[in-house]
N, C-alpha and C positions, 0 to 999 in steps of 0.2 A: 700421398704416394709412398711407396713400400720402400726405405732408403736402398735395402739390400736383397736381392732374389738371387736364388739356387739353385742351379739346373741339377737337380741330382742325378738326371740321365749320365753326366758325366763327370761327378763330384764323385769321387776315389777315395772319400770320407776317410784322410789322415788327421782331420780334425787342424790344421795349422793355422787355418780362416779364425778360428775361436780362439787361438793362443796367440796371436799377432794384434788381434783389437784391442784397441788402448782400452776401452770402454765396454768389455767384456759384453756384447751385446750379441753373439754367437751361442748359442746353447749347444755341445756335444756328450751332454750328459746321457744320450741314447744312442750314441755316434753315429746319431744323421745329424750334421747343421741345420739348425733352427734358429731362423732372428727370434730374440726374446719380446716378451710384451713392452710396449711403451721405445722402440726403437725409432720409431716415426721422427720420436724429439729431442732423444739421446744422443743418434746418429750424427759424426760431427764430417762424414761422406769425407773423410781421410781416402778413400780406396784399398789401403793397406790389403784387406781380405781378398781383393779384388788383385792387388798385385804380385801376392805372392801365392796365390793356387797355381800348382802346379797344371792342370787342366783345364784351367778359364772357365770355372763354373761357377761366377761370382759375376753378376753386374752391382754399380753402386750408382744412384739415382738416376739410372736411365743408358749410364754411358755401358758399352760392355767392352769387354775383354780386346775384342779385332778392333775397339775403337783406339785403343792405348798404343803408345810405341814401346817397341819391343826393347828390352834392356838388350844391349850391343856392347859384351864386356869385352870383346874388342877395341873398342874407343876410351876405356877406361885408362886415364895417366897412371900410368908405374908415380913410387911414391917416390923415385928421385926426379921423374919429372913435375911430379906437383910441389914436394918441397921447392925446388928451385924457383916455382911461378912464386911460390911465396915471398920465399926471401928474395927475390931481386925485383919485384914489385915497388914503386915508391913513390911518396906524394910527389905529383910536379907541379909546378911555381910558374913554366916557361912557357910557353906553347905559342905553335905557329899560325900565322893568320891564315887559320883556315877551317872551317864551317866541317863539323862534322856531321855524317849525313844521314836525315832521320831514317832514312832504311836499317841505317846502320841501328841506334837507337834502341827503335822499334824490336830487333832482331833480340839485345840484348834484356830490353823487357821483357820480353816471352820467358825468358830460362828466368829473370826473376821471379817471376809468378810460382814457381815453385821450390820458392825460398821458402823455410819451417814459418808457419804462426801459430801461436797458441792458439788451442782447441781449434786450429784450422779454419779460422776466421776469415784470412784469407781481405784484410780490410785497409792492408797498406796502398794509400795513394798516393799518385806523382802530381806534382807540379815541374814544367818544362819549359825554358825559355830559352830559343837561341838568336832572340830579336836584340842587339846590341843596347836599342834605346830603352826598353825595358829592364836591360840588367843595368844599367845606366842609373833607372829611375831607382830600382832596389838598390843599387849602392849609394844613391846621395840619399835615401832615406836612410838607411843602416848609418851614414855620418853624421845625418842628423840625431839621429840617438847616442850615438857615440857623443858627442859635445853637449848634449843635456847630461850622460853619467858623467861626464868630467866636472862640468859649473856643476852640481849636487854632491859631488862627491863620493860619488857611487861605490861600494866594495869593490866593484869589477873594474871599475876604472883603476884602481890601485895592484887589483892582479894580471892585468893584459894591458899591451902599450898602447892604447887607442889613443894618445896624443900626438903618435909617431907617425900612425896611419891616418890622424886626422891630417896632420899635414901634408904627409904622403898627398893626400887625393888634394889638396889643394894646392898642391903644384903639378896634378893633372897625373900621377901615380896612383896607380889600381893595385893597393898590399890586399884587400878586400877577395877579388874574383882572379885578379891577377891577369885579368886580360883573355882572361877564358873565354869560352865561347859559346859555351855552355851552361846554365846553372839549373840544378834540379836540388829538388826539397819534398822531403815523404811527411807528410800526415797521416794522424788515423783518429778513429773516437778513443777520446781519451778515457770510456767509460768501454773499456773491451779487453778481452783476455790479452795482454803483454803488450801493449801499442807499441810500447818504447823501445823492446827486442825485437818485435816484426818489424820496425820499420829498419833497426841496423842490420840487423840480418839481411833482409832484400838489398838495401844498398851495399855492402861489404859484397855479394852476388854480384851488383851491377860494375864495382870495383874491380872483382878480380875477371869477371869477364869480359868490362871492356879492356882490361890490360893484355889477354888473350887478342885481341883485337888490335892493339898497337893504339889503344886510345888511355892517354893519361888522366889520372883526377887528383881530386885535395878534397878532404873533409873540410868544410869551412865553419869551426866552431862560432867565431864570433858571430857570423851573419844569422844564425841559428837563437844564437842569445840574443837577436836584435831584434828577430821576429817575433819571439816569445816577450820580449817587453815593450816592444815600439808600437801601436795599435793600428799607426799609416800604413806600415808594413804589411799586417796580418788582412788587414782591407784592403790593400790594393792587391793581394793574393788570390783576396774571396774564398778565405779559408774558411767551412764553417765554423759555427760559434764553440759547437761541442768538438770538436777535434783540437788534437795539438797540432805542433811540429815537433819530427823527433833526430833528422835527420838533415845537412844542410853540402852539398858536393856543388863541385865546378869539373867539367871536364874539356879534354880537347887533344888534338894532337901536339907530342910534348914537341917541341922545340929541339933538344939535345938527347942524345941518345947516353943512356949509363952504363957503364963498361964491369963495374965489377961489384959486390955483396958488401957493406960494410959489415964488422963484427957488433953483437947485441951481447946485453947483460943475458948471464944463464939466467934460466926459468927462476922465479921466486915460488918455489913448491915444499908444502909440508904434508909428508905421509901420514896416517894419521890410523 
């Protein structure tokens, strides 16, 4: 199937379609748009050509122009109100016993789906669990790996307190999930254009959008390194074999509410 067709009836031939494609797959060396030879398998159906004609004379693998929503620079945050989503954003630790609701969820995966992947691969998946006994089970497995790197004496044992949080959970303390209510984890084929930046990318999305939301998260590193080296873990996941894990959150509503911006180190930047 033809990735990209041209209605020239209403193509206004400024040629922008062919200066926009990452993958120069537009010919206007005659200034009519012409897909080039071999686009079938080059095309990486980005839409780009598709989103930026000013006349909508671009469909890109079937979808057209009236299928797309319209950019509504209306709705666009001014950059004091996006800075500010930025910096007053922050991990929470606290949250209230309370089930956040897959409508809700669901709502904020959609706008992930159009987080960047390399060459548009578009291959970040979720895992989602708001079953208690399940993060339950993921966390006493994660402690089981934790107290094999301690008895071996693991590097990572030496750089993170998992002795603190091994006790923690055995006097019935969740330093782990923390009581979330929520835990999600992104995979992708470890053999794919960026796995590792698709998958923070989407999640950092799923961050500041559910904070839009009044829904708090936490990156949770360790649990992350625990699926990557635990193998109970990654099987009770059912993660395939060629994929990783590249990403590891807990989310929920926070608990307390935060009043004001802490100050940060300036930027560490060299002009160059």
């Amino acid at each position: 199937m033809q990735p990209v067709t041209i209605n020239l009836e209403i193509c206004n031939q400024d040629g922008i379609c062919a200066e926009v494609c990452p993958r120069k797959l537009i010919d206007f060396s005659t200034k009519t748009p012409t897909p080039v030879a071999g686009i079938e398998t080059l095309c990486i159906r980005c839409g780009h050509c598709m989103a930026v004609c000013p006349t909508a004379a671009l469909s890109v693998a079937g979808i057209k122009p009236q299928d797309c929503e319209p950019v509504d620079k209306k709705l666009h945050a001014s950059t004091a109100q996006l800075t500010h989503i930025l910096k007053s954003r922050r991990s929470i630790r606290v949250y209230q016993d309370r089930p956040v609701e897959r409508e809700t969820i669901e709502k904020i995966l959609d706008v992930c789906c159009f987080a960047p992947t390399g060459s548009n691969a578009q291959q970040v998946n979720w895992i989602i669990t708001d079953d208690q006994t399940k993060i339950r089970t993921l966390g006493g497995l994660t402690i089981d790996w934790m107290r094999k790197a301690i008895e071996t004496n693991d590097p990572i044992s030496q750089n993170a307190p998992l002795a603190g949080i091994v006790e923690g959970w055995e006097k019935g303390e969740d330093r782990l999930f923390r009581g979330a209510p929520l835990v999600l984890i992104t995979h992708a084929p470890e053999i794919s254009s960026m796995p590792r930046e698709n998958c923070v990318i989407a999640m950092t999305y799923f961050d500041l959008v559910a904070f839009s939301l009044g829904i708090g998260t936490c990156w949770t590193g360790l649990f992350m390194l625990a699926v990557a080296h635990h193998p109970p873990i990654w099987q009770f996941l059912e993660i395939p074999d060629d994929h990783r894990v590249f990403g590891t959150m807990v989310a929920g509503y926070p608990k307390y509410k935060y009043q004001r911006i802490p100050a940060r180190h300036d930027a560490k930047a060299v002009w160059l």
